[in-house]
SEKE-967744 format. One line per field, with one value per atom (N, C-alpha, C, CB): residue number from 1; atom name; x, y, z. Coordinates in steps of 0.1 Angstrom, whole numbers. Each point is the difference from the previous one (the first is absolute). Glycine has a CB too. Example, Ala and Ser with C-alpha at 12.3 -4.5 7.8 and 13.67 -1.06 7.14 Angstrom:
REM SEKE-967744
seq <- 1,1,1,1,2,2,2,2 .
atom <- N,CA,C,CB,N,CA,C,CB .
X <- 132,-9,9,-19,15,9,-8,12 .
Y <- -57,12,12,-12,23,11,11,-6 .
Z <- 78,0,0,12,-19,0,8,-22 .
END
This chain:
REM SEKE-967744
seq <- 1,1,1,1,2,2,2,2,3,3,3,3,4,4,4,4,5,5,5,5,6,6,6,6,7,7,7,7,8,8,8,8,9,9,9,9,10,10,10,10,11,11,11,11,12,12,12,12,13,13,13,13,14,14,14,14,15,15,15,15,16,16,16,16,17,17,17,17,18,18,18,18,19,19,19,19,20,20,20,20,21,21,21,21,22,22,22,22,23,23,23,23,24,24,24,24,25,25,25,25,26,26,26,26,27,27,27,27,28,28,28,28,29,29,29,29,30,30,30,30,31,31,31,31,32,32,32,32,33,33,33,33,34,34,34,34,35,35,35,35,36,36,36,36,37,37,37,37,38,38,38,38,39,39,39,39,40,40,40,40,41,41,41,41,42,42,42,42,43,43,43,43,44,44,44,44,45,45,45,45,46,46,46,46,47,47,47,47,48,48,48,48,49,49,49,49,50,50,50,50,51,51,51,51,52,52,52,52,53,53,53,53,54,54,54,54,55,55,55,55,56,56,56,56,57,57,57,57,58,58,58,58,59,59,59,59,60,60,60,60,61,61,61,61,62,62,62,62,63,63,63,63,64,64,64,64,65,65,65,65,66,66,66,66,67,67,67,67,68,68,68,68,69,69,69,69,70,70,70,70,71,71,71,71,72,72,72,72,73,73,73,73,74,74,74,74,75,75,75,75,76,76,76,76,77,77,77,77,78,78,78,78,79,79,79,79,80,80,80,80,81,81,81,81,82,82,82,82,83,83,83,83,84,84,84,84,85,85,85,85,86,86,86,86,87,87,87,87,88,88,88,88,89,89,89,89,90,90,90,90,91,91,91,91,92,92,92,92,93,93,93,93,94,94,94,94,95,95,95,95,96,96,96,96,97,97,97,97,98,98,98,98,99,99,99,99,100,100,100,100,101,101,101,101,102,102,102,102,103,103,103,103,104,104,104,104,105,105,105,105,106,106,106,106,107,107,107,107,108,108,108,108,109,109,109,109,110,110,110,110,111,111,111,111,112,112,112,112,113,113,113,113,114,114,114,114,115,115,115,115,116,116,116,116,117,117,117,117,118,118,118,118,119,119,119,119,120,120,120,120,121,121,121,121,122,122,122,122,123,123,123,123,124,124,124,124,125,125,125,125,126,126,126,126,127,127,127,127,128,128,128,128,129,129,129,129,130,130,130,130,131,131,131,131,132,132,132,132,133,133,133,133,134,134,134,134,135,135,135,135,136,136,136,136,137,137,137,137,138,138,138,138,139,139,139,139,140,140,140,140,141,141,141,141,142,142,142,142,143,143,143,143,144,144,144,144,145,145,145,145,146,146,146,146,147,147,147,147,148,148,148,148,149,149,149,149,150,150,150,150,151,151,151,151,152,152,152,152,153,153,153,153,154,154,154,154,155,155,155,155,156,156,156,156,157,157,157,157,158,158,158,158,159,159,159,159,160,160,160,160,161,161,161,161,162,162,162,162,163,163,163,163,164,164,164,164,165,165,165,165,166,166,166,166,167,167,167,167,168,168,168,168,169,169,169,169,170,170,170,170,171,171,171,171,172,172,172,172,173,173,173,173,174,174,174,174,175,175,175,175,176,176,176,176,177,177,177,177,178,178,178,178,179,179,179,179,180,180,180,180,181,181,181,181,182,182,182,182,183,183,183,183,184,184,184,184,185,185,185,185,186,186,186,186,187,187,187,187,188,188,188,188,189,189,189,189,190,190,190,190,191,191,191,191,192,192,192,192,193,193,193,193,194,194,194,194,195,195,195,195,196,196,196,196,197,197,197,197,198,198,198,198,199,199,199,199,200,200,200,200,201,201,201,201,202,202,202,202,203,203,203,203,204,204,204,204,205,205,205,205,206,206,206,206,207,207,207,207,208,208,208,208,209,209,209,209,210,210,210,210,211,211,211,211,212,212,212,212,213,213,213,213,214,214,214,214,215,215,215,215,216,216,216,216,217,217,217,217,218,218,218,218,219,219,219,219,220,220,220,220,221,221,221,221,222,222,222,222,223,223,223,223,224,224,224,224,225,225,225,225,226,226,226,226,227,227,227,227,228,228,228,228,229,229,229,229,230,230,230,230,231,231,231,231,232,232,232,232,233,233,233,233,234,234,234,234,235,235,235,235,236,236,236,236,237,237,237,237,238,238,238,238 .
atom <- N,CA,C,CB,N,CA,C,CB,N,CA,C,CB,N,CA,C,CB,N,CA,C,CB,N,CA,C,CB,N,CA,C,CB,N,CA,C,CB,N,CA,C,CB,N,CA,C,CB,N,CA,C,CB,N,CA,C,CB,N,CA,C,CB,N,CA,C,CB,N,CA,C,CB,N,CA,C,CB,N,CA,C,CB,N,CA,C,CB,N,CA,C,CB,N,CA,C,CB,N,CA,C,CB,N,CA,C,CB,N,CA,C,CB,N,CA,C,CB,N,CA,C,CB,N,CA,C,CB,N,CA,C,CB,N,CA,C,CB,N,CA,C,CB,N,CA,C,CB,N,CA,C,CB,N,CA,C,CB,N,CA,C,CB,N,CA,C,CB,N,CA,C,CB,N,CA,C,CB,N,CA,C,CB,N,CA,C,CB,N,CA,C,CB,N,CA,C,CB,N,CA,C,CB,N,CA,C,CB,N,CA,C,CB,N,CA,C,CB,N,CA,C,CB,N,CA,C,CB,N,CA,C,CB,N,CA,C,CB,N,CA,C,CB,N,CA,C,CB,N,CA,C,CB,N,CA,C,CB,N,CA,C,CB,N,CA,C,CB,N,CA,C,CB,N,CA,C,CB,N,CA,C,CB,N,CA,C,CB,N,CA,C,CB,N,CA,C,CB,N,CA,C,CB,N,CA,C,CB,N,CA,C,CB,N,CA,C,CB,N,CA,C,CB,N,CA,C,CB,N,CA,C,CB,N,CA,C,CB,N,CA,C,CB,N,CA,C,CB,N,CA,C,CB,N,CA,C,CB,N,CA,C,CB,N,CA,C,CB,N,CA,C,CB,N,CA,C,CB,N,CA,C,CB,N,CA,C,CB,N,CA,C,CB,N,CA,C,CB,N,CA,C,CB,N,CA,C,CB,N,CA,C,CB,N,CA,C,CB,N,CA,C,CB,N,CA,C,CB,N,CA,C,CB,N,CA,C,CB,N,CA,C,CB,N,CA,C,CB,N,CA,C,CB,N,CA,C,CB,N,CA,C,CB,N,CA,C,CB,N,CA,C,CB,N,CA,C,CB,N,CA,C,CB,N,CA,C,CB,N,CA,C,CB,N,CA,C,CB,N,CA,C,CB,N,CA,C,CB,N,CA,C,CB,N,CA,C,CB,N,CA,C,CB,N,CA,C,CB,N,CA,C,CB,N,CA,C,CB,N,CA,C,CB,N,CA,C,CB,N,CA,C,CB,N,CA,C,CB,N,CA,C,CB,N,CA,C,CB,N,CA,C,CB,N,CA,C,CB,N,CA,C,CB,N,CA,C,CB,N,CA,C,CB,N,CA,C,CB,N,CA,C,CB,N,CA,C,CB,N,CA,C,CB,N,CA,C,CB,N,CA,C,CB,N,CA,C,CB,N,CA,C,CB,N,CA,C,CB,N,CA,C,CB,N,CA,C,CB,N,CA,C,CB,N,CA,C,CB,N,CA,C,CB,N,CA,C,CB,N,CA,C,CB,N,CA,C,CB,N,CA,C,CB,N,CA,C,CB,N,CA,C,CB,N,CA,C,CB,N,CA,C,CB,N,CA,C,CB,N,CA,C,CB,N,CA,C,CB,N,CA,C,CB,N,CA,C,CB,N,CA,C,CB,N,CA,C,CB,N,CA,C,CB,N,CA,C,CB,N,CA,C,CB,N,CA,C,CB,N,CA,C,CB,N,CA,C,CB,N,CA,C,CB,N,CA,C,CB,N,CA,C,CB,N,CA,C,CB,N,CA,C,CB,N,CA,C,CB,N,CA,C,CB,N,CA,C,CB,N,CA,C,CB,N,CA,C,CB,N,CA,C,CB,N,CA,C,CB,N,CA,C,CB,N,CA,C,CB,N,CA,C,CB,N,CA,C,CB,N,CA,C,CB,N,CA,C,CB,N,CA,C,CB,N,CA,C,CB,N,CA,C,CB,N,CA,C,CB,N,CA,C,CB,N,CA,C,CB,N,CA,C,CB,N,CA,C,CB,N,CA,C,CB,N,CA,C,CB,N,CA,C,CB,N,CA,C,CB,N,CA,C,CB,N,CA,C,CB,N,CA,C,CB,N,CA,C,CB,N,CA,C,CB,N,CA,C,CB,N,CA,C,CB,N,CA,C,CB,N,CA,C,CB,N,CA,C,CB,N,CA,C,CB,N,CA,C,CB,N,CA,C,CB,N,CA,C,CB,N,CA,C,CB,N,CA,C,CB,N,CA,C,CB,N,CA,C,CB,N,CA,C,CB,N,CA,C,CB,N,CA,C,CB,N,CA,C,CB,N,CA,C,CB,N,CA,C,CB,N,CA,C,CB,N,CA,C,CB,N,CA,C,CB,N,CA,C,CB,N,CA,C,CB,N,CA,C,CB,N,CA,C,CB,N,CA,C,CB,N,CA,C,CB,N,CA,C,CB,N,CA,C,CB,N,CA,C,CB,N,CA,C,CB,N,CA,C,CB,N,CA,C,CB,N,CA,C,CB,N,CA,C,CB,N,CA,C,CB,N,CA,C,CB,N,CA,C,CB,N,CA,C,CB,N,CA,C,CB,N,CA,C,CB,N,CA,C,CB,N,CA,C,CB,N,CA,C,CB,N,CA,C,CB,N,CA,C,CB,N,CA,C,CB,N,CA,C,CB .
X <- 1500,-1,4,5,-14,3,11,-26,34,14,-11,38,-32,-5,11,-21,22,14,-2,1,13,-7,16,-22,21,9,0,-2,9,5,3,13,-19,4,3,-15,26,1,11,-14,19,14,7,-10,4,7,5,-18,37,0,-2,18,-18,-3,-15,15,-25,-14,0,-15,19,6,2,10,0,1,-3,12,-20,-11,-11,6,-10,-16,9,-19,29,3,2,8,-2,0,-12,13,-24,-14,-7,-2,6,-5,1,5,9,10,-15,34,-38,-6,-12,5,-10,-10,4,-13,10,3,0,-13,1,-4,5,-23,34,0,14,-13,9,13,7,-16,28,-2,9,-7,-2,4,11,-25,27,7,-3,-3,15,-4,6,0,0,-2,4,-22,32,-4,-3,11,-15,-8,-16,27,-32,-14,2,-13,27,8,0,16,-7,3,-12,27,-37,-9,-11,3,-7,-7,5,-4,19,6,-1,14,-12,-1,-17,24,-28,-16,-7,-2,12,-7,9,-13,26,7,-4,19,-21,-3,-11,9,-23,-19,5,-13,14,-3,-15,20,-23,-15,3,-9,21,-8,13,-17,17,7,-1,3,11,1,6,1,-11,7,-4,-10,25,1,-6,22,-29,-7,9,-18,29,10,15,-14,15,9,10,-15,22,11,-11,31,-28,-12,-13,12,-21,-13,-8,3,6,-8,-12,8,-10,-15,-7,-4,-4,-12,-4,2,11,-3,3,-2,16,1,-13,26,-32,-18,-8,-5,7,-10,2,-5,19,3,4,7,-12,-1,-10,16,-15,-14,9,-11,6,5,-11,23,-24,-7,2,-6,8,-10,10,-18,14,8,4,-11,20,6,-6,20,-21,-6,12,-14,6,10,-4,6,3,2,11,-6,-2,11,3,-6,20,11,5,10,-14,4,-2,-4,12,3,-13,29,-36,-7,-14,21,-28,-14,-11,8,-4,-10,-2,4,4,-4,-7,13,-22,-5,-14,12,-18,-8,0,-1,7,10,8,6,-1,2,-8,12,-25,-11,-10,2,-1,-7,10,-7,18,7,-1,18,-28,-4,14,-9,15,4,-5,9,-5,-5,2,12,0,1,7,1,4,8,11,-20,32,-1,15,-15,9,8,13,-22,34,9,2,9,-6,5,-8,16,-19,-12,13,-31,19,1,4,-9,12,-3,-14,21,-29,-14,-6,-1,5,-8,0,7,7,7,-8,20,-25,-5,-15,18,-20,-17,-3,-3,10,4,7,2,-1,3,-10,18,-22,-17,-9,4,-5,-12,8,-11,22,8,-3,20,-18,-1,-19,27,-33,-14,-2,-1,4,-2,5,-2,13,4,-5,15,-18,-10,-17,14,-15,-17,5,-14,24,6,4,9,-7,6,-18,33,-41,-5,-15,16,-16,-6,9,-17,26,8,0,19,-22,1,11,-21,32,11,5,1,-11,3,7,-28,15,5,10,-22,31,11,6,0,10,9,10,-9,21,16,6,2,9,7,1,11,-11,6,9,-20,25,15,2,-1,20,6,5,10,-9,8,15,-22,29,17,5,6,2,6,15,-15,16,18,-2,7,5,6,-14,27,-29,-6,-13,26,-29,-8,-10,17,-29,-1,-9,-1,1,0,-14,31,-37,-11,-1,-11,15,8,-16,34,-39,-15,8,-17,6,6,-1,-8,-3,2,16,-31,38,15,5,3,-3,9,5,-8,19,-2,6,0,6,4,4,7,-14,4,11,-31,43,8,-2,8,-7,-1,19,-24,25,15,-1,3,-2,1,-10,17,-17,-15,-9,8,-1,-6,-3,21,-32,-1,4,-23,28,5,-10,20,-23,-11,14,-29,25,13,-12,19,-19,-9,12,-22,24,5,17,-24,27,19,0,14,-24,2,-6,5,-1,-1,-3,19,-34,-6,0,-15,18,1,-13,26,-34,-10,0,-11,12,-1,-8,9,-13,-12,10,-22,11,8,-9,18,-19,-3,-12,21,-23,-11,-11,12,-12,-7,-3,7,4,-8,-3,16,-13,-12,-13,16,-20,-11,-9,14,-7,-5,-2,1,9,-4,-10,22,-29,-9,4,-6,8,3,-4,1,-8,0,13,-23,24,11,17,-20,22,11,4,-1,8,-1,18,-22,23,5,10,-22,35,5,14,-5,7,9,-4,25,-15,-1,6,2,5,4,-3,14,-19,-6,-14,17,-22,-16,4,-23,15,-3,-16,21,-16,-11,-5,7,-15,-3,2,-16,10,3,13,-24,36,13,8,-2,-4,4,1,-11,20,0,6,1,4,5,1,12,-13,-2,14,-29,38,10,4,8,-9,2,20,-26,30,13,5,1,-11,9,-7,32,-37,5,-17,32,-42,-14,1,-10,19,5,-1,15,-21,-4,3,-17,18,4,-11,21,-24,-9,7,-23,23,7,-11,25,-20,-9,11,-15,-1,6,12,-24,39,8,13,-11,4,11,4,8,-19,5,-6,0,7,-1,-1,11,-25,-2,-5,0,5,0,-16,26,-33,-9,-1,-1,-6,4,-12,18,-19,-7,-14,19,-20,-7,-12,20,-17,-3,-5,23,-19,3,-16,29,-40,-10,-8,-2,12,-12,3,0,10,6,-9,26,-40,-5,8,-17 .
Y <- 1538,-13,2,-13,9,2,-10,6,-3,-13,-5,14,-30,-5,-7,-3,10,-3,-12,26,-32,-16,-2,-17,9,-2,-16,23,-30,-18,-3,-1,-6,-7,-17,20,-25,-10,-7,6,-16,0,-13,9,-5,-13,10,-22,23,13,-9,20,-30,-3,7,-26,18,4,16,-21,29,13,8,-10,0,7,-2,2,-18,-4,10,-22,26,10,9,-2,16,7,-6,10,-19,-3,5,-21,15,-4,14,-24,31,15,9,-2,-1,9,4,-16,4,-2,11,-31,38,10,7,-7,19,14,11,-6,1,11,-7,11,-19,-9,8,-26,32,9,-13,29,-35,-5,12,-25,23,14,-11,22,-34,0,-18,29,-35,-16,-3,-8,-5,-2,-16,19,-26,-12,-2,-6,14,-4,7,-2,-1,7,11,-19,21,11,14,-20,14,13,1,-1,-7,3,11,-25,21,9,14,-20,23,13,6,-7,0,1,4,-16,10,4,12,-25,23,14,15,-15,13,10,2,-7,-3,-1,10,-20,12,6,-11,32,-44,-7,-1,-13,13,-8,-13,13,-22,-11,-10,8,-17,-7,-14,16,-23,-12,-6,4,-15,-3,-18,30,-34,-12,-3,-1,-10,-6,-3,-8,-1,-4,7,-24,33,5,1,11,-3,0,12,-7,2,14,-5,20,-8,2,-16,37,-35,-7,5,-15,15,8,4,-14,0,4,11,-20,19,8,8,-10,13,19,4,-2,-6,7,5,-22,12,6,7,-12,18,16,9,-9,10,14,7,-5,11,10,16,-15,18,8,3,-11,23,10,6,0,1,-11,-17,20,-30,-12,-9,1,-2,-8,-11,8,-11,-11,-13,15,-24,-12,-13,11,-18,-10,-9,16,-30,-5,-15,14,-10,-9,-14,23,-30,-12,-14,14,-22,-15,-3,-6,7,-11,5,-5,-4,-1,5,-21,10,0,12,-24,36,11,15,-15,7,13,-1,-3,-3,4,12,-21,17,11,17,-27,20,15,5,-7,6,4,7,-24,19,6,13,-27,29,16,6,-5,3,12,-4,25,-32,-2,0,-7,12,5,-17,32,-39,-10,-11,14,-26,-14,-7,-3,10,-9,-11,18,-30,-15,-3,-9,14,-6,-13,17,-17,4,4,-11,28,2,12,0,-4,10,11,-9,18,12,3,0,-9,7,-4,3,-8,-3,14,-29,31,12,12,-13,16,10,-1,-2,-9,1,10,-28,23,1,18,-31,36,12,12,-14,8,3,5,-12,-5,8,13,-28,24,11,16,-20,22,14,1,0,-9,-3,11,-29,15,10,11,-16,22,13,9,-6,3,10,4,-8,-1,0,7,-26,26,4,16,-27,32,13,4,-7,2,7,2,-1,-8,5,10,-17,16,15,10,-13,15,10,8,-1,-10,5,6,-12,19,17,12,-3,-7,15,-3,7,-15,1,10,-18,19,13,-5,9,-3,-2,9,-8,4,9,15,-22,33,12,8,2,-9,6,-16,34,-29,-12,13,-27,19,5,-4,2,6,-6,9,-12,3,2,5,-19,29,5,7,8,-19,4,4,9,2,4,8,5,-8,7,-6,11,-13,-9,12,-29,23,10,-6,1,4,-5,-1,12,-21,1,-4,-14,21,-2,-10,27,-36,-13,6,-22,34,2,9,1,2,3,-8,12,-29,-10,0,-10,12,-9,-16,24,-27,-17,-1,-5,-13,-1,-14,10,-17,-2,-11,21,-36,-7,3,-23,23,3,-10,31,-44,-8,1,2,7,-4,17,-22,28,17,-5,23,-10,1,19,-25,24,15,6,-4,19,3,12,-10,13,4,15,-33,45,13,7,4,0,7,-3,25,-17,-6,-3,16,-15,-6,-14,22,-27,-16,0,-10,2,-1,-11,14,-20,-17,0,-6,-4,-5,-13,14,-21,-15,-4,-2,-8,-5,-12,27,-33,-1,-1,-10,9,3,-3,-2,-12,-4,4,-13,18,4,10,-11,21,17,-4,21,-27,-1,-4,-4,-2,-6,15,-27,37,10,15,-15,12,12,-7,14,-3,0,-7,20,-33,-4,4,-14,24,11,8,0,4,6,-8,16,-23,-2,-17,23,-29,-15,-2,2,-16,-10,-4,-4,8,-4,-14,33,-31,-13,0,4,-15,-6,13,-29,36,13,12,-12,10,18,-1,7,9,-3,21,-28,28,14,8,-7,22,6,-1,18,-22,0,11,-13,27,8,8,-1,-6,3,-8,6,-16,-8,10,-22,24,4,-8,19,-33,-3,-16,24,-34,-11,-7,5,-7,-3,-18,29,-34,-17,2,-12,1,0,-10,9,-18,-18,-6,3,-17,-9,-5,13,-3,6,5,-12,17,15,11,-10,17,12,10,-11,22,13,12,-6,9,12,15,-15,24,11,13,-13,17,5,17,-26,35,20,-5,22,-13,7,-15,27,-37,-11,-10,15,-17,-15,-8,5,-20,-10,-9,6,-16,-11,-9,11,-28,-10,1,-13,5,-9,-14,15,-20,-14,-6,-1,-13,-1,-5,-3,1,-3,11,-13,24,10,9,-2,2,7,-2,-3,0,5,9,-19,18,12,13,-10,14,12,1,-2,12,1,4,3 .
Z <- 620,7,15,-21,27,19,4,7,1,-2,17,-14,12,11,11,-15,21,15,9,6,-11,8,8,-24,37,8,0,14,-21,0,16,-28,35,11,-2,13,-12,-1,5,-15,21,8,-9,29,-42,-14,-7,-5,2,-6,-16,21,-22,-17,-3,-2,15,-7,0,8,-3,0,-14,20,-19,-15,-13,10,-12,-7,-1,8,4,0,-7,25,-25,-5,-17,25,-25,-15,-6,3,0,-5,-1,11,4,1,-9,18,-26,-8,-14,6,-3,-18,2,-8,20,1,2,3,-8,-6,14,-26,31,11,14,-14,14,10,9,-16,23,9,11,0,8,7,12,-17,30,8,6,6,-1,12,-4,20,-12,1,13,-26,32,16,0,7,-1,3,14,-18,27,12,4,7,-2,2,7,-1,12,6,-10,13,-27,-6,-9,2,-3,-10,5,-9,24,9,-1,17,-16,-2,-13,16,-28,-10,-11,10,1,-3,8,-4,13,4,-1,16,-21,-9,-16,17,-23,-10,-9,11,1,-5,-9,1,-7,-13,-6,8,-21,-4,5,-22,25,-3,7,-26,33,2,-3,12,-16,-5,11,-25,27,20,0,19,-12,-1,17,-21,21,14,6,-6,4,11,-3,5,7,-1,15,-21,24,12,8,-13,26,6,-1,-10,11,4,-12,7,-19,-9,-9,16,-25,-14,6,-18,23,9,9,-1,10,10,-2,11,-19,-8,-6,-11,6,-13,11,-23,35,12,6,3,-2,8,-7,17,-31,-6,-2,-8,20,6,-8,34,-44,-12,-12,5,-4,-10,-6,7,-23,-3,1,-20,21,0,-12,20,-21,-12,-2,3,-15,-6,6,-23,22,3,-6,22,-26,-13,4,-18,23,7,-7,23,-24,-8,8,-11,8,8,-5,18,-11,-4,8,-3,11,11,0,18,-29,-4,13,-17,27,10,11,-4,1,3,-2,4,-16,-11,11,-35,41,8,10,-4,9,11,-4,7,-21,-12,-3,-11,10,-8,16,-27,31,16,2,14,-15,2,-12,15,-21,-10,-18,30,-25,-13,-13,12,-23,-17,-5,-6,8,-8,11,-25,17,5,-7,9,-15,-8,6,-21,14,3,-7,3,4,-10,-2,3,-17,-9,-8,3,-5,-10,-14,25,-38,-7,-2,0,-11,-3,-1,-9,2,1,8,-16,28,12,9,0,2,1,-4,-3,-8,-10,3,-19,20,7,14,-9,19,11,3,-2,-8,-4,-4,-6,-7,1,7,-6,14,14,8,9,-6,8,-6,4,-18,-7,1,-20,18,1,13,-11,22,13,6,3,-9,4,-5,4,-24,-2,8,-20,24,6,14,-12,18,12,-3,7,-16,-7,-5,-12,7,0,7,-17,36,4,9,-4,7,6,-13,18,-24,-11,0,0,-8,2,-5,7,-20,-7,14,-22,31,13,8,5,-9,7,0,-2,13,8,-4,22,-30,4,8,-19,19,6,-8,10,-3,-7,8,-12,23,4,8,6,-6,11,9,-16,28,10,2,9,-10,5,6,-18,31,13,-6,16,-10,-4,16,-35,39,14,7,-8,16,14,-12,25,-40,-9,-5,-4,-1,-11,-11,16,-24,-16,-8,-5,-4,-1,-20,28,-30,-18,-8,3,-9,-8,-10,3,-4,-12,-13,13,-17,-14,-3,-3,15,-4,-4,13,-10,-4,-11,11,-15,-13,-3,-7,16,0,10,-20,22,17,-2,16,-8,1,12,-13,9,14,5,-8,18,5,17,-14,16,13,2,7,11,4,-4,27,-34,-2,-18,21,-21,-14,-4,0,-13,-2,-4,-6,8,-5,-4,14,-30,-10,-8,-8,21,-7,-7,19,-30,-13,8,-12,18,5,13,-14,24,10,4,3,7,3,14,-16,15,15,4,-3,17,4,5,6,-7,7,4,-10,23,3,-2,12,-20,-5,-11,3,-12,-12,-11,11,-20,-15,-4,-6,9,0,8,-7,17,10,-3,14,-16,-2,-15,16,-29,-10,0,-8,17,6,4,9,3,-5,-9,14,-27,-9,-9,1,-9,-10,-13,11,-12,-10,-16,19,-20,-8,-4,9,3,-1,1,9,0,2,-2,14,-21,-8,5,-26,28,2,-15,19,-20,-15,4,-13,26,5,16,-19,23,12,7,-5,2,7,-3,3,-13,-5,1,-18,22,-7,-4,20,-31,-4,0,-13,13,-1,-18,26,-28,-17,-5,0,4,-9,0,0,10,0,-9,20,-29,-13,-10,4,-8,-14,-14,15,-10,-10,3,-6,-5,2,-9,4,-1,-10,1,3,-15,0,4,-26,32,-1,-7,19,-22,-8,12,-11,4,8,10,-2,-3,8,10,-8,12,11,-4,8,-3,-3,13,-16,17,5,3,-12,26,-6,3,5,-10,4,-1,-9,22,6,-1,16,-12,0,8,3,-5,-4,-4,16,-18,-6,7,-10,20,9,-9,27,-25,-8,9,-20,19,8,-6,15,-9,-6,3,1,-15,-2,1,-9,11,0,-4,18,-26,-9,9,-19,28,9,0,12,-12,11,-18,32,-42,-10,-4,-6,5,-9,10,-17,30,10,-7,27,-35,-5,-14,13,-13,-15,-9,7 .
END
């Protein structure tokens, strides 16, 4: 299942956390980042790469509209805009928007609206033919007056840590600024999966899938590190 990366903009932290509620209930539903200004959403969307943003029309700042109109971005995030005020789906729909929807809506209004979204990304994946996509096969990291060139099939678990992510090759520990979401975006999701909000592993550095109680689970990986699962994240692990 291809996870789909969405960034919530909205400056209502209830509807906020309503959309996450609802989100929870799809499987492939990643959320990279949320925003209540069109300020941090613009940053957030373009740190991010999201498939898809959930974006409220009136907000503090630039406002929906005019954030959907200045993301000159390739490829460009889908956009699905969440709002109380009917009489602007004209205007929504002219910036290329996927959907409209009117609160107070559904879960399956929601789920429709989802749909088209995986609808359109597939049809978007496969005129780029995105078998041929490139990942990454090295990072670069700066040490002092140096930088080092760490091939990602060395990884074996990467580590969000603030604004660095760890890159953890057999006993040593590489920092890279970036953060987690961003460099997953570019490895080979073949290879390297997502098991919590702070971990992601190389698959074939799993060796062991262990339940703890409780639907927590553990994966433990060559020579005996043990990292949380979380149930979220847990059927990306075959």
């Amino acid at each position: 299942m291809t996870a789909l990366r969405v960034v919530i903009a909205d400056d209502e932290p209830l509807a906020r956390s309503r959309l996450r509620a609802l989100l929870a209930d799809h499987a492939d539903i990643v959320i990279a980042a949320e925003a209540e200004d069109a300020d941090a959403a613009l940053q957030a969307i373009r740190s991010e790469r999201p498939d898809l943003v959930l974006l409220d029309v009136e907000m503090p700042g630039l406002g929906g509209l005019a954030l959907a109109r200045r993301l000159h971005m390739t490829p460009a995030p889908l956009i699905v805009f969440v709002t109380a005020y009917a009489d602007h789906a004209v205007d929504a729909f002219e910036t290329g928007a996927i959907d409209y929807l009117l609160k107070p809506f559904d879960e399956a209004r929601l789920a429709t609206a989802l749909t088209r979204v995986r609808a359109a990304l597939a049809a978007r994946r496969a005129l780029a033919g995105e078998a041929a996509t490139t990942y990454l096969e090295r990072v670069a990291v700066t040490l002092g007056k140096r930088t080092i060139f760490v091939a990602t099939a060395s990884i074996d678990w990467l580590a969000a840590s603030a604004n660095y992510v760890e890159l953890h090759v057999g006993a040593e520990v590489h920092l890279l600024r970036t953060t987690l979401s961003a460099l997953e975006a570019q490895l080979d999701p073949r290879v390297f999966v997502r098991i919590h909000r702070s971990y992601a592993v190389r698959l074939d550095a799993v060796k062991e899938l262990r339940s703890v109680g409780a639907g927590e689970y553990r994966a433990i990986l060559a020579g005996g590190v043990e990292l949380p699962v979380s149930q979220r994240y847990r059927d990306r692990l075959p």
